[in-house]
GUKOL-621887 format. One line per field, with one value per residue (C-alpha): x negated, y negated, z negated; residue number from 1. Coordinates in steps of 0.2 Angstrom, whole numbers, plus 2048, in hexadecimal, padded with zeros to 3 digits. Layout:
# GUKOL-621887
xx <- c(X|...) $
yy <- c(Y|...) $
zz <- c(Z|...) $
num <- c(NUM|...) $
//
This chain:
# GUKOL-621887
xx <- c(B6A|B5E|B62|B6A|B5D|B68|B6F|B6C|B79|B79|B81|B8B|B95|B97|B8B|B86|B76|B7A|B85|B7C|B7C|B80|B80|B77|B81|B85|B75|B77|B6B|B65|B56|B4E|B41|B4F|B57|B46|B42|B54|B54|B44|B4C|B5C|B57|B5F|B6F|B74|B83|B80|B8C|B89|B92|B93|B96|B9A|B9C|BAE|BB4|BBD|BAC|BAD|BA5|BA2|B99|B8A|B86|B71|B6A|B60|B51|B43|B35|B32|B1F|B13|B04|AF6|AEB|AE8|ADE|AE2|AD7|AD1|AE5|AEA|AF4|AEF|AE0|AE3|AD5|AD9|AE7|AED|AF1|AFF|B02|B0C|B03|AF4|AEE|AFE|AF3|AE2|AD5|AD2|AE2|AE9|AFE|B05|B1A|B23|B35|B36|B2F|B1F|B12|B05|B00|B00|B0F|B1B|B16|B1A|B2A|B30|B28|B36|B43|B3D|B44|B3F|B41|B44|B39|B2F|B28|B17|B0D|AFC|AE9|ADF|ACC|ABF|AC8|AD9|AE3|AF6|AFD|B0F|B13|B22|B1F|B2D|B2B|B2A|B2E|B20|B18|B18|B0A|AFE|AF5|AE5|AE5|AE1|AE9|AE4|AEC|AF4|AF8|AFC|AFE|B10|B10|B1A|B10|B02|AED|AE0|AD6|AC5|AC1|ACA|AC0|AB8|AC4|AD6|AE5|AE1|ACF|AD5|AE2|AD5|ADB|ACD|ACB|AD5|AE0|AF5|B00|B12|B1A|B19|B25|B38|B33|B2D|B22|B24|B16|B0D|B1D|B27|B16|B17|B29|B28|B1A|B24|B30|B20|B1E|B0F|B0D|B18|B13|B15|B12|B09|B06|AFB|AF5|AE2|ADA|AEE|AEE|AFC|AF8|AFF|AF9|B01|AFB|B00|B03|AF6|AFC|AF8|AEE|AF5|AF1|AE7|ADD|AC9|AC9|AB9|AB5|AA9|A9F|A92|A7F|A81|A6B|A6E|A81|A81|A91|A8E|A98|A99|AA7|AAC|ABE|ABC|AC6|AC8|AC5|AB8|AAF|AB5|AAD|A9D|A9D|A92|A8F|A80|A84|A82|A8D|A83|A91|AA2|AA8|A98|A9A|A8E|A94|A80|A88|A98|A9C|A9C|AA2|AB2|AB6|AB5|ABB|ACE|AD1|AD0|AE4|AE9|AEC|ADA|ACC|ABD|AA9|AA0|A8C|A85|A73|A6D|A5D|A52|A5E|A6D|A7B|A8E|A9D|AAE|AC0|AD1|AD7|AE6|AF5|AF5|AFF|B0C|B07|B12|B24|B2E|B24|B16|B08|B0E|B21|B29|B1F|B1F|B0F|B02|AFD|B0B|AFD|AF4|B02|B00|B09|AF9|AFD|AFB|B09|B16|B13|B16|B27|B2E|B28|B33|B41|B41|B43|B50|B5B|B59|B5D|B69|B7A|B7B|B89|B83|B70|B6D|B73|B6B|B59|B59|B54|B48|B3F|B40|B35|B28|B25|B23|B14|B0E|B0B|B04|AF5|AF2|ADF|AD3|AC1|AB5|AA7|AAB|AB2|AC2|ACB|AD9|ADD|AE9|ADF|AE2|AEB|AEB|ADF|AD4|AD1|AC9|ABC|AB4|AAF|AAE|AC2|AC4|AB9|AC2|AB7|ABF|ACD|AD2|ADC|AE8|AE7|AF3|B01|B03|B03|B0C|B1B|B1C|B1D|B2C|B35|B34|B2D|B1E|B1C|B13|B15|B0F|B00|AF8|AFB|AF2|AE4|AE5|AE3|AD4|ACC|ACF|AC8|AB8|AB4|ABB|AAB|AAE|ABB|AAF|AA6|AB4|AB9|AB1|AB3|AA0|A9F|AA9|AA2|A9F|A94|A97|AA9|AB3|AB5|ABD|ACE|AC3|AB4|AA7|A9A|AA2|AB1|AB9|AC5|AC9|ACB|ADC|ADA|AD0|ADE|AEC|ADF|AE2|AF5|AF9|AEF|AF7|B09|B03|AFF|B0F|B16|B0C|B0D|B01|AEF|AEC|AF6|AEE|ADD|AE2|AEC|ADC|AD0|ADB|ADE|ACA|AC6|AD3|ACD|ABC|ABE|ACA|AC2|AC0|AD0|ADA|ADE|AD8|ACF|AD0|AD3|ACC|ADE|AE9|ADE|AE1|AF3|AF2|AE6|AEE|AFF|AF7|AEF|AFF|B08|AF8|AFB|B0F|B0B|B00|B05|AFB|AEC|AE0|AE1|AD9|ACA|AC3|ABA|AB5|AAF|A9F|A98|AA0|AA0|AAF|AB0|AB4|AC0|AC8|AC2|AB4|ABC|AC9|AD4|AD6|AE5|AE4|AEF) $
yy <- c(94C|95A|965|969|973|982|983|96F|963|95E|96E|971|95E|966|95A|962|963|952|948|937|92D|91C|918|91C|912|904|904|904|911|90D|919|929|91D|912|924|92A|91A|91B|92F|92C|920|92E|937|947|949|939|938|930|928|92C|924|933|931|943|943|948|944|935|92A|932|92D|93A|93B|949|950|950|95E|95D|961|95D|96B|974|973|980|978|988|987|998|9A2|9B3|9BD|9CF|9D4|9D9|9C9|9B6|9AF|9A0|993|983|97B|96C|95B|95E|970|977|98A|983|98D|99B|99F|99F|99C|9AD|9B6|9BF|9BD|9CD|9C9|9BA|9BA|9CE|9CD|9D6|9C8|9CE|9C0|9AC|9AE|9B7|9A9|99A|9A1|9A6|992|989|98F|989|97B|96F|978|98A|997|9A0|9B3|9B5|9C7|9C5|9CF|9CA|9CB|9D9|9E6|9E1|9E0|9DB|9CB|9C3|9B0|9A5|993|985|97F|96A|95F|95D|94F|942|94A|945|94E|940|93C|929|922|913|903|900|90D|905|914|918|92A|92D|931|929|92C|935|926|92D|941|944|947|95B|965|95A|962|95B|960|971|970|96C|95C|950|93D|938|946|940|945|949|954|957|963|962|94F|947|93A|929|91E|915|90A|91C|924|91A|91C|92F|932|92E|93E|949|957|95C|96F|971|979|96E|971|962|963|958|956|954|953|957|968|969|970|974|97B|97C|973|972|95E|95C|94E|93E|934|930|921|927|922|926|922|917|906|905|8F8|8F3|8F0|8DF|8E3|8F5|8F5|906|90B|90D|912|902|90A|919|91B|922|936|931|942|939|93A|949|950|948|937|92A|918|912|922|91E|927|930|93A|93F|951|951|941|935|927|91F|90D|904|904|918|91A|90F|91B|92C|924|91D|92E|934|93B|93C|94E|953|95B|94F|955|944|944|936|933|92F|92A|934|945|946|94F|954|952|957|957|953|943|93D|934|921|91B|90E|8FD|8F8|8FA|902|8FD|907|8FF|909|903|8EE|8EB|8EE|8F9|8F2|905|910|91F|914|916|907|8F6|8E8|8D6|8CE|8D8|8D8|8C4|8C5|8CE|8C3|8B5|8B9|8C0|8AF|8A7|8B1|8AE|89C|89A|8A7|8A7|8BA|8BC|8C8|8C7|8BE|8CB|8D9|8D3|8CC|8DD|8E0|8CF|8CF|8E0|8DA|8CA|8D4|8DE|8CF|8C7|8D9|8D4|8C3|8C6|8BB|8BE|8BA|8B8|8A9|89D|8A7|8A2|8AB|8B8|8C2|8D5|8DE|8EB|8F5|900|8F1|8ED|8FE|8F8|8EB|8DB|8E0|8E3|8D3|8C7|8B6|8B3|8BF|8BD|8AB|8B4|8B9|8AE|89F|8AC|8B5|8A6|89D|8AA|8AC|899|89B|8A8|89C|8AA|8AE|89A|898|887|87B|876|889|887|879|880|890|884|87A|88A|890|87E|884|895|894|89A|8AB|8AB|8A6|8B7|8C0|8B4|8B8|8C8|8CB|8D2|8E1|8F2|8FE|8F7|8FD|902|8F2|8EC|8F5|8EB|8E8|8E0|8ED|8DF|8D5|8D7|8E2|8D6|8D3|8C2|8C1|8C1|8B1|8AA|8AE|8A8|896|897|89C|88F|882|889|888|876|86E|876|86B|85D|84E|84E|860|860|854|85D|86E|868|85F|86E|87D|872|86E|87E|887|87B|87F|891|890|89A|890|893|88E|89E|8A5|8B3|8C2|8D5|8E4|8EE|8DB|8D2|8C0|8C0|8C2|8B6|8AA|8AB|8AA|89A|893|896|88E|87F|880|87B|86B|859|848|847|854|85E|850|850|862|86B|879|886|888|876|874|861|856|84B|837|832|844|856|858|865|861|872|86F|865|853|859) $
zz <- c(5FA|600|5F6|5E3|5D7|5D0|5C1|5C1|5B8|5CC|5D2|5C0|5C7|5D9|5E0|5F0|5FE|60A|5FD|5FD|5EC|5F0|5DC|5CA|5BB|5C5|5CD|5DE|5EA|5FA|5FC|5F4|5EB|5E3|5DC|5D8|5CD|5C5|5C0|5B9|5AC|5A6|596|590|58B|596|59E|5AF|5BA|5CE|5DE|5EA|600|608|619|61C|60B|602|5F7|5E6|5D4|5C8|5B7|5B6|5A3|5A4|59C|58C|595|58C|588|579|576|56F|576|579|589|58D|59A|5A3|597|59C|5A1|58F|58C|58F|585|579|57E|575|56C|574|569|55B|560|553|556|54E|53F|544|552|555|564|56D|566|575|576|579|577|575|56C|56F|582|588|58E|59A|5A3|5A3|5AF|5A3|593|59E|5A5|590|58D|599|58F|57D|578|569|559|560|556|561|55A|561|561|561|563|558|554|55C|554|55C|54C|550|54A|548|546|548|54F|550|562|55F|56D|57B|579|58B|596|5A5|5B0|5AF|5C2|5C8|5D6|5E2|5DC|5EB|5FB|60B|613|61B|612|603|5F5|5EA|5EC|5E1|5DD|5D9|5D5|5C4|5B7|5B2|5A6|5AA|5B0|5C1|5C3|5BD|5CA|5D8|5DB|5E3|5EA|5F8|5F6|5F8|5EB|5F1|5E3|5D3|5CE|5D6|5D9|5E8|5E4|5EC|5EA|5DB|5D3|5D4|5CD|5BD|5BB|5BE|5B1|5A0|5A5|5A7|595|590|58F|59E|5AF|5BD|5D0|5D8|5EC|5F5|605|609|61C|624|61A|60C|5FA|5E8|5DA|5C8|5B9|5A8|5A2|594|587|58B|57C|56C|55F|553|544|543|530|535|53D|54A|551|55F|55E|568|56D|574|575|569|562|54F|53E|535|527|522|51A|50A|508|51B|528|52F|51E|519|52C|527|530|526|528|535|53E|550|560|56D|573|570|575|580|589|589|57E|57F|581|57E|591|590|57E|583|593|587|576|57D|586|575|56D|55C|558|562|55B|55F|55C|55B|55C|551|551|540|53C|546|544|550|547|54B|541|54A|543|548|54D|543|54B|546|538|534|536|52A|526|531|542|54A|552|563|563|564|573|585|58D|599|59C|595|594|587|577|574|576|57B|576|582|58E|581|581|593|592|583|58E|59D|591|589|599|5A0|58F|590|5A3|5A8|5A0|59E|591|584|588|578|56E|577|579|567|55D|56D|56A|559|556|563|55B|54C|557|55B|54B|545|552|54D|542|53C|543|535|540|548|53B|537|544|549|558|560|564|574|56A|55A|55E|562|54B|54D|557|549|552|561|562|559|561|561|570|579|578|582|58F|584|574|57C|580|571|565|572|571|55F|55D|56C|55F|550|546|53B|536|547|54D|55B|54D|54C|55F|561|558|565|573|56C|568|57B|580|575|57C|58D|596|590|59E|5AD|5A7|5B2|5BF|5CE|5D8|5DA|5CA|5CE|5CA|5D4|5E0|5F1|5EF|5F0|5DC|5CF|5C8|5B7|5B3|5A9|5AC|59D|591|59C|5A4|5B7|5C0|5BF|5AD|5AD|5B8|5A8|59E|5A6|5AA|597|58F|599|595|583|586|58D|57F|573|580|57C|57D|57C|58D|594|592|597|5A5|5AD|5A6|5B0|5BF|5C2|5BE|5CA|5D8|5D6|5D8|5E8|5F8|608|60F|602|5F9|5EA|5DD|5E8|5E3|5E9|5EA|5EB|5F6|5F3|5F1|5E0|5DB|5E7|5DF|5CD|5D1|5D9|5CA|5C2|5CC|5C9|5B6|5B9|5BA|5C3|5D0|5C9|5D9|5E4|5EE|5EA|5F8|5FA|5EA|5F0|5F0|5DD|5E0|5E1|5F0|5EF|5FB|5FE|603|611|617|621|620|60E|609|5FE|5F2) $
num <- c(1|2|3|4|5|6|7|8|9|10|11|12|13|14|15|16|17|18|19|20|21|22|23|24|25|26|27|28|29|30|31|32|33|34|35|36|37|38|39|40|41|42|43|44|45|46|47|48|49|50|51|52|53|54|55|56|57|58|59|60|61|62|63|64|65|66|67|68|69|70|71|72|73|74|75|76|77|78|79|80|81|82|83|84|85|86|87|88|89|90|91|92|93|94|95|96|97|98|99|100|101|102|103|104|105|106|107|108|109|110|111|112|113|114|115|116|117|118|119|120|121|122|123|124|125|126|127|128|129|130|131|132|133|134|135|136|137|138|139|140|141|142|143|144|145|146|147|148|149|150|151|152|153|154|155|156|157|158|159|160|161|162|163|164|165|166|167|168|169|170|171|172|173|174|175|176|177|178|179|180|181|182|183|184|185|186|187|188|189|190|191|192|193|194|195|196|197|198|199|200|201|202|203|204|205|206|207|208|209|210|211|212|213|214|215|216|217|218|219|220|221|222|223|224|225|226|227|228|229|230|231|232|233|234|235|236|237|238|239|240|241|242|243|244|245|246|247|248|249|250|251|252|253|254|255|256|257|258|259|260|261|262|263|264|265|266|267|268|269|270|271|272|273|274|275|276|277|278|279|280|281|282|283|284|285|286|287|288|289|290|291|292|293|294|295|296|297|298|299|300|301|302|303|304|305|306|307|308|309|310|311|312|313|314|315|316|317|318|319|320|321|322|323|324|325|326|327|328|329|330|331|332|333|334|335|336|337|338|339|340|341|342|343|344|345|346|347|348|349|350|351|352|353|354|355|356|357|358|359|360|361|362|363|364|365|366|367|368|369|370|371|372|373|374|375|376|377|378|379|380|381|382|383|384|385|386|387|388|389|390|391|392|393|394|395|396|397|398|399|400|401|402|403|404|405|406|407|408|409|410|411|412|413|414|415|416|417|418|419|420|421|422|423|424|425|426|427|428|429|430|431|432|433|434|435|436|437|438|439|440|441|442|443|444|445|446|447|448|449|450|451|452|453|454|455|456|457|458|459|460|461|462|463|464|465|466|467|468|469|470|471|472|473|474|475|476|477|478|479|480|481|482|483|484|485|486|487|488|489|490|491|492|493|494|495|496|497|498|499|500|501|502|503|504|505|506|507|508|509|510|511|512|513|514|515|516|517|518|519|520|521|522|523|524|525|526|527|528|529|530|531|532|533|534|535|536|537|538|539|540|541|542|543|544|545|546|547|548|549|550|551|552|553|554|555|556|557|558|559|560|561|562|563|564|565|566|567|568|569|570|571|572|573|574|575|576|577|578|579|580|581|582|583|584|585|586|587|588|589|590|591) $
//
């Protein structure tokens, strides 16, 4: 231990500067990342048990009280203004000073203390806590005029700072690296953060590396100042930003849909009473921007449009006719999906940042919980993964849709979001990477009458559409040119290589459940196609941040899940030809 933050539930225990923590609950700690990854998981009010070594001293254990420490939130961005008091500039998502408050009012005190500057408002905001009233003086208007209101603090909503990293650092510093330049008006372009730049702090933690990164960034509060240092070129930096809330689910009260000629995004509905209508959004309007941005085609609408977070004001220009108009208004969180699930909870996150729980990574997660409950005799496991299990199959089942277009055929949508789309979210096309997986899950709970039949006919409908996957199999596809690939495919459906590689290993999963023929036919359909796709030296699908490891152990497991001679006599990829009497080359095994 380094050091003890004062006045921390650290100090208050008698932990002290050179203790080393050998344990968290049970959990042993060998290194600062394994503490970092476990304190990133303690909530508020938790009492955590620690195993202490003190040089000198007996071992000890000792229980530490954490603090509630979440944020109370009033969610204003201000600016320095001309010295009378700080500026409101914008209301940030769910802000409960909205409509108490307005943009331009100048804060002069705050619960009875003078505030001259932005310094003074952020030190009276760390100690609000959720549903402390906060008394805010305000100038108002040219004239000046003095205003009073009383605003409940809520809780801060989870924040980011909207900085990518590179997928995978093999550098031997701690720390992760800006992937890219962050975009113009985020925390971290305010904050002067750029590409290349290495992130070491943010706040009292020292950040070390991308797994820690995503464990660190569920305990981050919008609102709240953070110091972030870097280091850039050998020279060390910091600057403090405010976390701005990451997006929300929300509702447009519209469905929109793709011109498949000119790949515009278009209003196909409106909600009737809806805010969209009410704003003056009307059917075969057609998206040119959003908030500014150029939203021309579906490639450039999709980057802007999932940004987006319920509580935001949105201004949306729609070309209709030959007239370009505006409408903006709020967006509204998303509602219940019926009973007393959300579309957002009973499922595990691919992206936490998203909000949402996709299908096909809550599939994955039931999939290995299943296995672990049938192979390991963990007494008590049944009972504690049944609710768990039981509320993502329920998610599940809420994704399963019919798409009209093509036969009625039933599919499993990339999330809930994804019905807002219109066909486009819904394609069953689309969807053959992760079809196999969801039905194949719900058919392993028993639940929702699925069965090996409705699994049957997700298999023979993958056999039917499968070339939709070899859109995203090879590499060379990758965008941007010229800067090593990009880990998703905008050339087509979005999807990277390694998806076509689940695409296969699924399906044939959902085939040896089923057994029989349909086994037999995916069995010799994943194992030709794999084989074909295998480099010259044996490996496979490569990645611009994994190299080939990935791809490699994908098609192993690939390989794993077949049965017979299906493997013999391919050569290489590149001639695409099987070879009677064995392969021509000779580095490439028989079998």
């Amino acid at each position: 231990m380094l050091r003890v933050l004062p006045g921390s539930a650290a100090e208050r225990t008698g932990i002290k500067a050179g203790d080393r923590i050998c344990e968290t609950e049970g959990l042993r700690v060998e290194n600062s990342l394994d503490y970092y990854m476990q304190e990133a998981g303690f909530v508020g009010g938790q009492k955590i048990n620690i195993a202490v070594r003190r040089e000198g001293a007996k071992d000890f254990k000792k229980d530490v009280q954490l603090d509630q420490t979440w944020p109370g939130y009033l969610g204003i961005k201000v600016n320095a203004g001309m010295g009378e008091g700080p500026v409101v500039e914008s209301f940030l998502p769910f802000s409960p000073c909205k409509g108490d408050l307005e943009v331009g009012d100048i804060i002069v005190e705050a619960n009875g203390n003078a505030v001259t500057g932005i310094d003074q408002l952020r030190e009276i905001e760390r100690g609000i806590k959720p549903g402390d009233k906060v008394r805010l003086k305000v100038l108002r208007g040219e004239k000046a005029k003095k205003k009073s209101a009383s605003v409940e603090a809520s809780g801060a909503p989870e924040g980011w700072f909207y900085f990518g990293i590179q997928e995978e650092d093999k550098g031997d510093d701690n720390g992760v690296v800006v992937d890219g330049d962050p975009r113009p008006g985020t925390p971290a372009a305010e904050a002067g953060l750029k590409d290349k730049d290495r992130i070491t702090w943010i706040g009292d933690t020292p950040i070390l590396g991308m797994d820690h990164l995503i464990e660190f960034v569920g305990t981050v509060a919008a609102g709240k100042p953070y110091t972030i240092k870097w280091v850039r070129d050998g020279e060390e930096m910091q600057a403090e930003v405010i976390a701005r809330p990451i997006p929300q689910p929300f509702m447009l009260t519209a469905d929109l849909d793709v011109n498949r000629q000119n790949l515009k995004v278009y209003v196909s509905s409106v909600e009737a009473g809806g805010v969209a209508e009410k704003a003056g959004m009307k059917k075969g309007d057609v998206i040119n921007k959003i908030n500014g941005q150029d939203c021309s085609n579906y490639f450039l609408f999709m980057r802007v449009y999932y940004n987006l977070s319920a509580g935001e004001e949105v201004t949306f220009t729609l070309q209709r006719g030959n007239t370009e108009v505006e409408v903006k208004f709020e967006l509204p969180k998303a509602p219940d999906t019926g009973g007393e699930q959300v579309a957002e909870e009973g499922g595990w996150a691919y992206y936490p940042e998203m909000g949402e729980s996709p299908s096909f990574s809550t599939a994955a997660a039931m999939l290995v919980l299943m296995d672990v409950e049938h192979d390991m005799e963990i007494k008590g496991l049944n009972r504690v993964l049944k609710e768990p299990l039981a509320a993502a199959a329920a998610l599940m089942n809420k994704l399963r849709v019919v798409d009209k277009e093509n036969g009625g055929q039933e599919t499993y949508v990339y999330r809930g979001g994804s019905v807002g789309m219109g066909q486009i979210g819904i394609d069953v096309k689309g969807c053959q990477g992760r079809n196999a997986i969801c039905e194949l899950t719900l058919v392993r709970m028993g639940v929702a009458k699925r069965s090996k039949s409705t699994l049957k006919k997700i298999i023979e409908q993958w056999i039917k559409y499968r070339g939709e996957l070899d859109a995203v199999k090879r590499m060379e596809y990758y965008n941007p040119p010229g800067k090593g690939g990009s880990p998703h495919n905008f050339d087509r459906n979005f999807n990277a290589a390694y998806y076509w590689m689940y695409g296969h290993y699924h399906t044939l999963l959902a085939s040896k459940e089923v057994g029989g023929k349909h086994f037999e036919q995916i069995n010799e359909i994943c194992t030709k196609a794999l084989m074909l796709v295998r480099e010259d030296d044996g490996t496979w699908l490569g990645h611009p941040s994994f190299g080939k490891l990935c791809g490699t152990c994908l098609g192993l497991w690939i390989l794993g899940e077949t049965e017979g001679g299906w493997r013999d006599g391919y050569a290489t990829p590149t001639t695409q030809e099987k070879r009677e009497g064995g392969p021509a080359n000779p580095e490439t095994p028989d079998k």
